[in-house]
C-alpha positions as CSV (number, residue, x, y, z in Angstrom):
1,X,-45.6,6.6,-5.2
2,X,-44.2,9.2,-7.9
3,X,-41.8,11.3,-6.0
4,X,-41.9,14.2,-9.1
5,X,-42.4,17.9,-8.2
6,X,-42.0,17.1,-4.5
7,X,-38.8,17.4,-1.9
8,X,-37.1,14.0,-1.8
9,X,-35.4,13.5,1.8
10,X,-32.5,11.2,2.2
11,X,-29.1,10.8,3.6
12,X,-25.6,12.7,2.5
13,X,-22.1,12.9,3.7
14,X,-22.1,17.0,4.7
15,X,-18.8,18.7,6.0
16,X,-20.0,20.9,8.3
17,X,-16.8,23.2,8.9
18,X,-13.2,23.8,7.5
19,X,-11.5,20.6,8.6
20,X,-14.2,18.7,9.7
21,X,-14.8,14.9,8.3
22,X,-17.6,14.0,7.2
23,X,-21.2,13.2,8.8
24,X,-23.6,11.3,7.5
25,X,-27.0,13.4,7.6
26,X,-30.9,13.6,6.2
27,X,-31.0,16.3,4.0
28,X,-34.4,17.4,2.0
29,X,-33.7,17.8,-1.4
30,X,-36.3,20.1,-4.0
31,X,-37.0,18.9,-7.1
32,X,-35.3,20.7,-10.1
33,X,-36.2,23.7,-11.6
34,X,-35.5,24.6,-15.1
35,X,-33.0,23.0,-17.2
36,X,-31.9,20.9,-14.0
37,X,-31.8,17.5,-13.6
38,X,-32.8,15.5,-10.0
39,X,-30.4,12.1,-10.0
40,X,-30.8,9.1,-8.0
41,X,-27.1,8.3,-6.9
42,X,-25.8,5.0,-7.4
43,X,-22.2,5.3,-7.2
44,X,-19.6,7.8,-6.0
45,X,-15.7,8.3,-4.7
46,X,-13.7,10.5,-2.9
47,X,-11.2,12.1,-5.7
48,X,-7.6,13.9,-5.2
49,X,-9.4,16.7,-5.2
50,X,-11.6,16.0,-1.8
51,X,-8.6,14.8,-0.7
52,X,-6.9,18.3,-0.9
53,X,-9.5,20.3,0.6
54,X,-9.9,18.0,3.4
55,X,-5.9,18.2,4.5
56,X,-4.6,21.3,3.3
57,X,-5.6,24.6,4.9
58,X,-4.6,26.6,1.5
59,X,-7.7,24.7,-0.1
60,X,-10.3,24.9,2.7
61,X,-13.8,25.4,1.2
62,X,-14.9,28.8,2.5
63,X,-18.5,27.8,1.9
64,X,-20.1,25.4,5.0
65,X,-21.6,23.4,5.5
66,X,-21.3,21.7,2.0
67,X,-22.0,18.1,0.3
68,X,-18.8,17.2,-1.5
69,X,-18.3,15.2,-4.3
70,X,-18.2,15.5,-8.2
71,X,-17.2,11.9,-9.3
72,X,-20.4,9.4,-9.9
73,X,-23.3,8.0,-11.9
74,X,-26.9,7.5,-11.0
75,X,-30.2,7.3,-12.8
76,X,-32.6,10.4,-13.7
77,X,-35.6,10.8,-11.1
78,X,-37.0,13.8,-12.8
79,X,-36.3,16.5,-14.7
80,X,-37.3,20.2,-15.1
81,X,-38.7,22.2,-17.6
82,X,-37.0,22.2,-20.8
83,X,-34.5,19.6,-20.1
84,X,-34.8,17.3,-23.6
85,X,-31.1,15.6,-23.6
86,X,-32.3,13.2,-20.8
87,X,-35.4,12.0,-19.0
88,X,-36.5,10.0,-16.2
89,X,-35.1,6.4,-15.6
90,X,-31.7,7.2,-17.4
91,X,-28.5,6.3,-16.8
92,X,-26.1,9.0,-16.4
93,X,-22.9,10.1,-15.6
94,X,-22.4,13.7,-13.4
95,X,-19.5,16.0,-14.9
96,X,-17.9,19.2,-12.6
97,X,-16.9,20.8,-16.1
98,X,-20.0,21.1,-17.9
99,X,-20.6,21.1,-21.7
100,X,-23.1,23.6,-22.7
101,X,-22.6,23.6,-26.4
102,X,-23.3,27.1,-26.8
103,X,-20.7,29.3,-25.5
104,X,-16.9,30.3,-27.1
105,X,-15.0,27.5,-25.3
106,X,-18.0,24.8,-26.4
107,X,-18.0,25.7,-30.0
108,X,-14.3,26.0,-30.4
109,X,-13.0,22.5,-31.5
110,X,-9.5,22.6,-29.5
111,X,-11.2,23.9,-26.1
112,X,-12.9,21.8,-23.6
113,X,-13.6,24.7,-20.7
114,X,-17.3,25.7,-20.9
115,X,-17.8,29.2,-19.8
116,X,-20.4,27.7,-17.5
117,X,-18.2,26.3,-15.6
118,X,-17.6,29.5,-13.4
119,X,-21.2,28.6,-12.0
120,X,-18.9,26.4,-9.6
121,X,-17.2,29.4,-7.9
122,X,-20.6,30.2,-6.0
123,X,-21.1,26.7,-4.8
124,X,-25.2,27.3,-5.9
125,X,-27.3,26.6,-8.4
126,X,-27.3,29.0,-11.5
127,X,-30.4,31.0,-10.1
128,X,-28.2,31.5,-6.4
129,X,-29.9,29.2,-4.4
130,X,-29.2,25.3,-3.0
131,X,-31.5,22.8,-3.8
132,X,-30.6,20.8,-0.2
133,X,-31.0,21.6,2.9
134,X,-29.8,20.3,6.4
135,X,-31.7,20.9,9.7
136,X,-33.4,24.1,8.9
137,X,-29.8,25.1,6.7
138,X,-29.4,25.8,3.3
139,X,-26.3,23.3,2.4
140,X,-24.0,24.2,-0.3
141,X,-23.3,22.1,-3.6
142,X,-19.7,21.3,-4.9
143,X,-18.5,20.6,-8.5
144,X,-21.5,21.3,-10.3
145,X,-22.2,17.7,-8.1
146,X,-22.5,17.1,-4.7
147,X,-22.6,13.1,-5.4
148,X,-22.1,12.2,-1.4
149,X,-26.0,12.4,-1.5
150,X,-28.5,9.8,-2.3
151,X,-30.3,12.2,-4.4
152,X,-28.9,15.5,-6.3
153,X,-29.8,18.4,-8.5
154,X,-27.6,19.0,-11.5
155,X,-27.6,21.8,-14.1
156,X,-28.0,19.5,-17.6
157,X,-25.1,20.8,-18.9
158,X,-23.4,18.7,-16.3
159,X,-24.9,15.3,-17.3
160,X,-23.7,12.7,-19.6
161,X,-26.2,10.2,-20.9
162,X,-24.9,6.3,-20.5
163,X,-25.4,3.3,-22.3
164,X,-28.1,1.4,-20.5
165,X,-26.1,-1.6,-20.4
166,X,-23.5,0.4,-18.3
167,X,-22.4,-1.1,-14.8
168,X,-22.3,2.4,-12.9
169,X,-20.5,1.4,-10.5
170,X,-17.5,0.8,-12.7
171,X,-18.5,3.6,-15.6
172,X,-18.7,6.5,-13.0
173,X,-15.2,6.7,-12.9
174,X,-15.3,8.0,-16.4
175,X,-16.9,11.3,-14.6
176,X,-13.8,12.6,-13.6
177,X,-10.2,10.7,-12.6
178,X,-10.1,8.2,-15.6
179,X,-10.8,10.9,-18.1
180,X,-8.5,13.3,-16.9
181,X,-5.5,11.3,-16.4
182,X,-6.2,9.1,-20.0
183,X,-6.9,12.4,-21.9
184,X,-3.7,13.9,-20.4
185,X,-2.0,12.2,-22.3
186,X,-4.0,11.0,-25.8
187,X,-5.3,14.6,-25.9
188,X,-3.0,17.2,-24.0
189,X,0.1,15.9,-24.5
190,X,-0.2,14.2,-27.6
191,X,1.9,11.3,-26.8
192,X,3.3,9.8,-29.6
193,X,4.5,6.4,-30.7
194,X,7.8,5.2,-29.6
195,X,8.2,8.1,-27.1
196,X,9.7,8.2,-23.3
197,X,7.2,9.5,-20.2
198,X,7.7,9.5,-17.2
199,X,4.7,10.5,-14.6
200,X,4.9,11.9,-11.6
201,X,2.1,10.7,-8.8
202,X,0.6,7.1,-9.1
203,X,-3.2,7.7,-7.8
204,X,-5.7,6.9,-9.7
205,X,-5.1,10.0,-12.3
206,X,-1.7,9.0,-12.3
207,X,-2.3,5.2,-13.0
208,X,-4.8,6.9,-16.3
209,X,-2.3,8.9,-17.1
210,X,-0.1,6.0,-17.7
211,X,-2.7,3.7,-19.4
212,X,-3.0,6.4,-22.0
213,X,0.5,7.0,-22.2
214,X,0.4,2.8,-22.9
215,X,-2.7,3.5,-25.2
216,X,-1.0,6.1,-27.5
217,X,2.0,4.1,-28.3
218,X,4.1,4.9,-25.9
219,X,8.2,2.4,-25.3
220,X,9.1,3.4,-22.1
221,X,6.8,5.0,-19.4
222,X,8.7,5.5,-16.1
223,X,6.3,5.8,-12.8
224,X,7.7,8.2,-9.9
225,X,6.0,7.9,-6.6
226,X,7.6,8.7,-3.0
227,X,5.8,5.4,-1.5
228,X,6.5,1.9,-3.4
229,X,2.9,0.3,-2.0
230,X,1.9,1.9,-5.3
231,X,4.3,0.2,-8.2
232,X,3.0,-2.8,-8.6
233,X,-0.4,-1.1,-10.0
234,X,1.7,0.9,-11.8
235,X,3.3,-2.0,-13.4
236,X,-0.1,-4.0,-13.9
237,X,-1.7,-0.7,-15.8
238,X,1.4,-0.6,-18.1
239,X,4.4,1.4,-16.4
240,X,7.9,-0.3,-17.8
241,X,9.6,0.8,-14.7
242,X,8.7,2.2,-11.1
243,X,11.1,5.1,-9.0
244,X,11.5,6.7,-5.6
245,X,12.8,10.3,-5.4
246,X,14.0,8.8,-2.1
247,X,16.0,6.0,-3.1
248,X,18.5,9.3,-4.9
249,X,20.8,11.7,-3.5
250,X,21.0,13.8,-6.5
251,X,17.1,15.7,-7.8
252,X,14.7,13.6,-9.1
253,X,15.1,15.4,-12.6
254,X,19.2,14.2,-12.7
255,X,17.8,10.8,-12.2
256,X,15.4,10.8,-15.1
257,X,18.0,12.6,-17.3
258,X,20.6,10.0,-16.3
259,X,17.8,7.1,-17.0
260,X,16.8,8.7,-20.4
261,X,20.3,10.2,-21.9
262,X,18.6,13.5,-22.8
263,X,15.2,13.4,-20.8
264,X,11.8,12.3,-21.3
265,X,9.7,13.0,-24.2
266,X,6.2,13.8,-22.2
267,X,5.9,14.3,-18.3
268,X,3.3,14.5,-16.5
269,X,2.6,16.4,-12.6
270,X,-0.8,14.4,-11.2
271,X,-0.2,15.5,-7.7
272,X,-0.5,19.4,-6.9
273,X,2.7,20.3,-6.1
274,X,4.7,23.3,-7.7
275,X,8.2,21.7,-6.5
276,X,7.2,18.4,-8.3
277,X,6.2,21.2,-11.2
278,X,9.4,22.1,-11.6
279,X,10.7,18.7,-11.2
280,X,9.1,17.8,-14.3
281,X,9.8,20.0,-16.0
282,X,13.2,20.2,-16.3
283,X,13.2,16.6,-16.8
284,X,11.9,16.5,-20.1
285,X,14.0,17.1,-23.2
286,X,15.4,20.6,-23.6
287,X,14.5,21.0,-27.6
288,X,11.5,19.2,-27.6
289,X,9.6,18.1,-24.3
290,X,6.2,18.4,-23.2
291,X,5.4,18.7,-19.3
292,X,1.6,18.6,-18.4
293,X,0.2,20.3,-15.2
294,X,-2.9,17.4,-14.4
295,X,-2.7,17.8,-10.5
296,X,-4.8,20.6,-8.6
297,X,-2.8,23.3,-7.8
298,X,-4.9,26.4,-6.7
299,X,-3.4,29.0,-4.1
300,X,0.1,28.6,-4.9
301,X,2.9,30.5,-6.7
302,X,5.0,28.0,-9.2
303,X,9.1,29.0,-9.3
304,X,10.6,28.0,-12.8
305,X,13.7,28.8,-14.0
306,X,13.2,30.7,-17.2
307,X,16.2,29.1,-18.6
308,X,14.5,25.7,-18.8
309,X,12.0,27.4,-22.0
310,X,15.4,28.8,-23.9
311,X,15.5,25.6,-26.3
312,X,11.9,24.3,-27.1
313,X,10.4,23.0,-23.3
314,X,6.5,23.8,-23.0
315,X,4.5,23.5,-19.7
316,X,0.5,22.9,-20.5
317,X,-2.5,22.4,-18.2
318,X,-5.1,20.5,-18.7
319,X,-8.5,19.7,-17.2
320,X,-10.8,17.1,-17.8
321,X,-8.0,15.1,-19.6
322,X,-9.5,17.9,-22.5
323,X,-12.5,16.2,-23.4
324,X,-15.3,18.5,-23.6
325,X,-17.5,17.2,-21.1
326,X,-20.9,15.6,-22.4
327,X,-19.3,14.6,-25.7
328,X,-16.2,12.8,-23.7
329,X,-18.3,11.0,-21.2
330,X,-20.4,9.1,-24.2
331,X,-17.0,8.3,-26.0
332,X,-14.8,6.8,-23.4
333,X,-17.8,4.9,-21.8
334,X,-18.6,3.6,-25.9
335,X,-15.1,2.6,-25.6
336,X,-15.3,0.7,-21.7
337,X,-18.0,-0.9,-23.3
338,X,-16.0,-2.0,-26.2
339,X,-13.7,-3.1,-24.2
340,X,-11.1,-0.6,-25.6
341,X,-10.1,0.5,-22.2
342,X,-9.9,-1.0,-18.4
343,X,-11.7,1.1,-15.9
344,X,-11.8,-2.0,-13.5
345,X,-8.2,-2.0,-12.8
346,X,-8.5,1.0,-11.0
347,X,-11.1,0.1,-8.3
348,X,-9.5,-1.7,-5.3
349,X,-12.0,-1.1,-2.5
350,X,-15.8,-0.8,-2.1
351,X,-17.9,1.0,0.8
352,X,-21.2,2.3,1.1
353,X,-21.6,6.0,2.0
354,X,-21.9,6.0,5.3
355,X,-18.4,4.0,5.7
356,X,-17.2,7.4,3.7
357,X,-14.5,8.3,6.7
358,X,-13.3,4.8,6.4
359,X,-12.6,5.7,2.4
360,X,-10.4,8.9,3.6
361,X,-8.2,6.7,5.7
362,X,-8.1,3.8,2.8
363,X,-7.0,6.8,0.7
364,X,-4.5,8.4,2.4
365,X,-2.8,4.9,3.0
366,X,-1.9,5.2,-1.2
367,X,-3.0,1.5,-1.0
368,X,-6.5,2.2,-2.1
369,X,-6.9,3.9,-6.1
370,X,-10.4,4.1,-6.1
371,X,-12.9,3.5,-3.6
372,X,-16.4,3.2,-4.9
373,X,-19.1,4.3,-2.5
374,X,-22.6,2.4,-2.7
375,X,-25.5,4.5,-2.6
């Protein structure tokens, strides 16, 4: 029975409160409205970002209750009037920075951030309402996403056509952690041949960061994480040698400087911390290094000594690795179907969603990359 034009109910992982873990709930979920797409979720993972929001009272969502997630691929139920880039029984990838191909950012070939994306601040749809609901409750969306639901409503903007051939369950980490650690470095930082990097955070951004730092040519790529469990990944993914700030008595930045001679060439902060910031930033070289901001840091102040900028440093951010969000997508998953890149590598656990809690723990233990969740 066709389930077009009608309200699909199902289950999804809601966080009902600041703090709270999640709980696996039926939730009714509309069918799209214009220029939206309805998405049958195959697979999904909690990110760095969930990760944040869920430990660290600075990030706590003020909208509840709310159906995280913004990393997955699923196949098109329906669609809604005028949506023409997709139909119904696609393959598709969801993406929190959209690509709408119109505005300033979208036509302007060195920017990746759509103006659209500022739809995400209101946790709704673009018209100011939810398309799910909980008990009676309108539930909030996240990410331009939600993907911890069997079924969600997406603006097209935010949706990336697959090859049908695609596993999704591999391909939907192209969605968000992949890309933005891999473009990091081949598109942000420019990493060139030959060059010295060291990156700061070995997740599963971190881990990308360093397989593009591999992929552009990079000798030497140095991996700095506080908890070892996580070097041996490292190593597999291409770092040439693994460090703990903890092992040192002198600042991590010495370290790198006494490593290196005169610093590293590209650095890179994957984990959301403006003392790490600065950490990586004065490591690089003084005349000619390149530090790039990748991890999440929203609510905080950074402290950096102007002196470091007197001889050539640069700080950058970066977001979506700088792809531009449709366009991206279709390359890198061309390219995991070329073979070209691994994706697999960094998938070391598998759940379905209602085991979701069970992913949180695997994550914190920094044993776990990338847990897919089965929808």
């Amino acid at each position: 029975m066709s389930t077009t034009g009608k309200v699909i109910r199902c289950r999804a992982a809601i966080v009902w409160k600041p703090g709270g873990s999640f709980s696996i709930e039926e939730v009714e979920v509309a069918p799209p409205k214009a220029k939206e797409v309805r998405i049958k979720m195959v697979a999904t993972a909690l990110c760095g970002t969930e990760m944040k929001i869920l430990k660290d009272k600075n990030l706590q969502h003020q909208h509840y209750p709310i159906i995280m997630g913004h990393e997955g691929a699923g196949i098109v139920e329906s669609v809604g009037e005028g949506v023409s880039t997709v139909k119904a029984g696609d393959k598709v990838i969801t993406l929190f920075l959209p690509q709408c191909g119109e505005c300033t950012s979208c036509l302007n070939p060195a920017d990746n951030f759509c103006r659209k994306f500022k739809h995400e601040e209101t946790h709704l749809m673009s018209d100011g309402t939810s398309r799910f609901t909980c008990k009676g409750k309108p539930v909030y969306h996240f990410g331009n996403t939600s993907t911890f639901s069997e079924y969600t409503v997406i603006s097209e903007i935010s949706v990336a056509k697959t090859d049908a051939a695609a596993p999704l369950e591999k391909v939907f980490l192209v969605s968000c952690g992949f890309s933005t650690g891999y473009g990091g470095a081949i598109n942000t930082a420019k990493v060139t041949p030959g060059s010295t990097c060291a990156v700061f955070g070995l997740g599963g951004v971190g881990l990308s960061v360093i397989m593009g730092c591999k992929a552009a040519g990079a000798t030497r790529i140095i991996a700095v994480d506080i908890n070892k469990d996580k070097f041996e990944k490292a190593k597999e993914v291409g770092a040439t040698e693994c460090i703990n700030p903890q092992d040192y008595e002198k600042p991590i930045q010495e370290v790198l400087f006494d490593l290196t001679g005169d610093g590293v060439d590209f650095s890179f902060e994957v984990i959301g911390n403006p003392e790490t910031v600065a950490a990586a930033l004065a490591s690089c070289h003084e005349s000619h290094g390149v530090c790039v901001i990748i991890g999440l840091l929203v609510g905080v102040q950074l402290n950096i000594s102007g002196h470091l900028f007197f001889s050539g440093r640069s700080l950058k951010g970066s977001v979506y690795g700088g792809w531009k969000g449709r366009d991206g997508a279709s390359k890198l998953i061309s390219d995991y179907m070329a073979k070209k890149i691994n994706l697999d590598a960094l998938i070391t656990h598998t759940l379905n969603l209602d085991k979701i809690n069970e992913a949180v723990e695997l994550m914190k233990t920094g044993k776990c990359v990338r847990c897919v969740l089965l929808l």
